[in-house]
C-alpha positions as CSV (number, residue, x, y, z in Angstrom):
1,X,-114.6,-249.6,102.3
2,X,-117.8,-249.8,101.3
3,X,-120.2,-246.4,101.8
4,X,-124.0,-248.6,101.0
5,X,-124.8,-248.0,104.6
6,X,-124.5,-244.2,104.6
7,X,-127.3,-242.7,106.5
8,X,-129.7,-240.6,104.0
9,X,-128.7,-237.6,106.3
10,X,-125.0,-238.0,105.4
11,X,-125.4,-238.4,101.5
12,X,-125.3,-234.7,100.7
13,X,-122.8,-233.7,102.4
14,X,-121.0,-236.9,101.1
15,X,-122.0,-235.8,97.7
16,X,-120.6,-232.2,98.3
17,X,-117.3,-233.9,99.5
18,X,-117.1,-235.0,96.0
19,X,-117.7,-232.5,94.2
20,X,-115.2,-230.3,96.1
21,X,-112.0,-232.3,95.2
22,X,-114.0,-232.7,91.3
23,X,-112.2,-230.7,88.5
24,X,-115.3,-231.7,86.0
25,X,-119.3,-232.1,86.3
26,X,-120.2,-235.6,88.0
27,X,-122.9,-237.2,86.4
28,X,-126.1,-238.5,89.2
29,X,-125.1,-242.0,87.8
30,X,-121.4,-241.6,89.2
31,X,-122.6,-240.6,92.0
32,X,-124.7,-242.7,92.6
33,X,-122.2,-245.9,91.7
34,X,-120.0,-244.0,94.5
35,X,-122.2,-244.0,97.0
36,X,-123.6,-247.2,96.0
37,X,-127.1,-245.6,96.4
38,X,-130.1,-245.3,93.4
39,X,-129.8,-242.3,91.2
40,X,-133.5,-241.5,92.9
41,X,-131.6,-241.0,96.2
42,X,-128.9,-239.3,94.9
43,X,-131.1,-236.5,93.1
44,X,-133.0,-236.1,96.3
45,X,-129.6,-235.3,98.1
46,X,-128.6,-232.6,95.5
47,X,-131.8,-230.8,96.0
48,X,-131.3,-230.5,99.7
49,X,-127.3,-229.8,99.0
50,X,-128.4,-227.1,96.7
51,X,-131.2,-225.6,98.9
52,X,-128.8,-225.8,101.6
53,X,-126.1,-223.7,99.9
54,X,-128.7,-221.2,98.6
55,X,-130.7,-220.9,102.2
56,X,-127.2,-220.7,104.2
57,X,-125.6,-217.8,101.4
58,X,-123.2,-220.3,101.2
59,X,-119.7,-218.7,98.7
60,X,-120.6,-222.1,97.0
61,X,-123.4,-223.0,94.7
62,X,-124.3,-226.0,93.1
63,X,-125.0,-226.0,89.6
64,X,-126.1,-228.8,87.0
65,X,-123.4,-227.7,84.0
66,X,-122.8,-230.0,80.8
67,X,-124.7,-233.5,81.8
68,X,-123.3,-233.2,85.5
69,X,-123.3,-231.7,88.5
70,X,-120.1,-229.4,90.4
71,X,-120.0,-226.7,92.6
72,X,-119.0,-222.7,91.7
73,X,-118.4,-220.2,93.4
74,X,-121.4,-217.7,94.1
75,X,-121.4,-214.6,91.0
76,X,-122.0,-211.7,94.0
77,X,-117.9,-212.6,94.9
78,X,-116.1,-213.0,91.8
79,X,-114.5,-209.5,91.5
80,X,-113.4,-210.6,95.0
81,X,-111.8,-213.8,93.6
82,X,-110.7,-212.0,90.9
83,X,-108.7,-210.1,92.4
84,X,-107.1,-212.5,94.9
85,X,-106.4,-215.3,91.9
86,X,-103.7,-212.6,90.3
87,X,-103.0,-215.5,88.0
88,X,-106.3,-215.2,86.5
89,X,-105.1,-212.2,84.4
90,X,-102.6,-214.4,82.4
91,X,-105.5,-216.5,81.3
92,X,-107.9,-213.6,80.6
93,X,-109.2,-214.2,77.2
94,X,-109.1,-211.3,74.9
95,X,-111.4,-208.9,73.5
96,X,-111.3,-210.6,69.9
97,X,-111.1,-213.8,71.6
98,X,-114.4,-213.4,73.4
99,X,-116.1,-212.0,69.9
100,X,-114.8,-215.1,68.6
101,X,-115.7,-218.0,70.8
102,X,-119.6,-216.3,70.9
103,X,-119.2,-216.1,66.8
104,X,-118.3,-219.9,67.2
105,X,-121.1,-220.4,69.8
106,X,-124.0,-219.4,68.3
107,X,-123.1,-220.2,64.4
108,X,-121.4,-223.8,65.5
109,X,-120.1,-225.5,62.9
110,X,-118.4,-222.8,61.5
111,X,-115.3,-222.5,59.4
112,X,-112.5,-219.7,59.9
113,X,-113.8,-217.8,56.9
114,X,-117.0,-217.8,58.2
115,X,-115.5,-216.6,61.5
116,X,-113.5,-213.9,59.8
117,X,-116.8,-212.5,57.4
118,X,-118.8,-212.3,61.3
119,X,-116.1,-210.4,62.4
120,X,-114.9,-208.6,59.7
121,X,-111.7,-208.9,60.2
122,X,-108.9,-212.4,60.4
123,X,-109.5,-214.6,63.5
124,X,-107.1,-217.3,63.0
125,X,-104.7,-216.2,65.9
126,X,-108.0,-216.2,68.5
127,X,-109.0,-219.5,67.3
128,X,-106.1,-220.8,67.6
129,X,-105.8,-219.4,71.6
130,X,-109.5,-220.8,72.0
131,X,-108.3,-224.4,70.9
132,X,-105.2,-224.2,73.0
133,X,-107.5,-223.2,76.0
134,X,-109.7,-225.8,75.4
135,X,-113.1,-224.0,75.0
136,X,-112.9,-225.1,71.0
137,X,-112.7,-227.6,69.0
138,X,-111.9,-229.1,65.4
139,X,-115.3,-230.7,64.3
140,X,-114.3,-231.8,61.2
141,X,-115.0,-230.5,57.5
142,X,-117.4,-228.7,55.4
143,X,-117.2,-231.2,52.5
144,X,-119.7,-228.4,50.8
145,X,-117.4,-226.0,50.3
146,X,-114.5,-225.9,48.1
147,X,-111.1,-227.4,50.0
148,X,-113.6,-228.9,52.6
149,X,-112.2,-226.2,55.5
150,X,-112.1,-227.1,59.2
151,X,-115.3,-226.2,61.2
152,X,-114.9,-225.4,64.7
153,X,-117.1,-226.1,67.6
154,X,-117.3,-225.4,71.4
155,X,-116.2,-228.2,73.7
156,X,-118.2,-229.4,77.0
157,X,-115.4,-227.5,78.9
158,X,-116.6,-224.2,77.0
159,X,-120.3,-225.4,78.7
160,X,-118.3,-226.0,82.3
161,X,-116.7,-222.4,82.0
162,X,-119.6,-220.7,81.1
163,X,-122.4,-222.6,83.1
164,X,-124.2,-223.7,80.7
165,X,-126.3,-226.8,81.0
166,X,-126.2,-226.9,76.8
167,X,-125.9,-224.9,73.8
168,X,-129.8,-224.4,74.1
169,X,-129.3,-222.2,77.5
170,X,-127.2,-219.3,75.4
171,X,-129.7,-216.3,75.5
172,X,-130.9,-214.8,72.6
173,X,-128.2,-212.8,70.6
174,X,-130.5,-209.0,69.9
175,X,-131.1,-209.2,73.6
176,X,-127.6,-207.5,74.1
177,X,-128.5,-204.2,71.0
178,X,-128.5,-200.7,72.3
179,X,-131.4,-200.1,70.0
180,X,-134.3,-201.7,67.7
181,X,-132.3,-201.3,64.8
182,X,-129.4,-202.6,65.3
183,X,-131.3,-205.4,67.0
184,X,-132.8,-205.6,63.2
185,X,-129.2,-205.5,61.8
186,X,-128.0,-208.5,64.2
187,X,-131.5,-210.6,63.2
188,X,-130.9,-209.7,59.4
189,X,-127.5,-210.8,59.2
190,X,-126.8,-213.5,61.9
191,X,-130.4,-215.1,61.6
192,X,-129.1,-216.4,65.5
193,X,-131.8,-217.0,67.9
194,X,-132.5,-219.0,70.9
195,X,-134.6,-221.6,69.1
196,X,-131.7,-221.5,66.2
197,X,-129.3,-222.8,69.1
198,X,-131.5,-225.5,69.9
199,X,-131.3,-226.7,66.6
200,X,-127.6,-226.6,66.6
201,X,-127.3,-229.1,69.8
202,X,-129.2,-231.2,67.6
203,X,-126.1,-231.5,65.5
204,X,-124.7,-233.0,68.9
205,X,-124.4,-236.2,70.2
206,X,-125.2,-236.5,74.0
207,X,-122.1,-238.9,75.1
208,X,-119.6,-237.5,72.9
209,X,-120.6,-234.0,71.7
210,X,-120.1,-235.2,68.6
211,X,-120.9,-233.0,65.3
212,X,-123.3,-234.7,62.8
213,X,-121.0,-233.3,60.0
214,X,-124.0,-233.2,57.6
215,X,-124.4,-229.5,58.1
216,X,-125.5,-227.6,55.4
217,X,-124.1,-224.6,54.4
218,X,-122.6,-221.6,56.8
219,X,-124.6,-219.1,58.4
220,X,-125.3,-215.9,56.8
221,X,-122.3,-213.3,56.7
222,X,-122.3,-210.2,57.7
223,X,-120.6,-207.2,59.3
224,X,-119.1,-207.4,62.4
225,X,-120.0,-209.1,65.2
226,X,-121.8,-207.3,68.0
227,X,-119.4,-206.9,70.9
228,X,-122.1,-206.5,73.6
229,X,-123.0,-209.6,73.0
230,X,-118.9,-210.9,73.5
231,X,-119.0,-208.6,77.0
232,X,-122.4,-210.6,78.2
233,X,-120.6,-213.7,77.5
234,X,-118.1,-212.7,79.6
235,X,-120.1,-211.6,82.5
């Protein structure tokens, strides 16, 4: 069956059809093979799908996440959904879990000890739960540091989970103090800023996500990590 006849009224909807029964981002290209349509057309038909969700306060919305494009559910009823996916609390991620994967987030690539001198305290066991999850990876080794350690990374699911478009999208870590100087403390000793984030994706490659391992040296250590900043992230 082939679908290159499909009325130009029909394509979003098609499109949303996709995306419904979609587990992962779909790429305009994808969709566009699909639908055997242009990418032109297909970008046109997200517009109107996503001004159609938004205009209709649709339970849906449609989001560009990680290179692609899926739907989500709108923020105003997750405690809702939270409530009736009971399951949800078994995959709950954990206090020290959460100041974890931001640690990993904004210092990407970071080894365990690095992890550990953020926090203050050992972070093995949340690591490990992040990798088993899926939200972080092995990105090879530090070849500058004695033993050449494992860095870690966050994966494109992480970016899914989180709806984020990229690494570069993370807001700016001192946003989240209670006050100007611990906003100076968090500056001092994380040095992590938006810009500073951006320059991490560069490490990135766009296809595979893959780390440029030339990375030089671990971000600066410190006490521990700020945990309004792991509650945001959560949010």
């Amino acid at each position: 069956m082939t679908f290159g006849g499909l009325p130009d009224s029909h394509i979003p909807a098609a499109i949303e059809a996709l995306l419904f029964v979609s587990d992962e981002p779909v790429g305009a290209l994808v969709l566009a093979d699909m639908l055997e349509v242009d990418v032109e057309t297909v970008q046109k038909a997200l517009d109107v799908l996503r001004e159609r969700l938004s205009d209709e306060e649709s339970g849906v919305q449609l989001r560009e996440v990680a290179g692609g494009w899926r739907l989500y559910t709108h923020p105003r009823y997750h405690a809702l959904i939270e409530k009736y996916v009971i399951s949800w609390d078994t995959r709950r991620l954990s206090q020290a879990a959460l100041e974890t994967l931001a640690v990993i987030a904004y210092c990407q690539p970071i080894t365990r000890a690095g992890i550990a001198s953020v926090r203050g305290v050992n972070s093995d066991s949340p690591v490990n739960s992040l990798v088993e999850k899926g939200l972080v990876r092995e990105a090879g080794k530090d070849s500058s540091s004695p033993g050449q350690p494992m860095l870690y990374a966050t994966t494109r699911s992480f970016l899914e989970k989180f709806g984020l478009a990229s690494v570069r999208d993370l807001p700016d870590i001192d946003q989240f103090a209670p006050d100007e100087e611990s906003r100076e403390l968090i500056r001092e000793r994380l040095g992590v800023t938006r810009s500073q984030a951006h320059e991490a994706e560069s490490l990135f490659d766009e296809d595979e996500l893959s780390l440029n391992l030339d990375f030089q040296g671990e971000q600066d250590k410190g006490s521990m990590f700020s945990c309004e900043s792991a509650k945001a992230m959560e949010e």
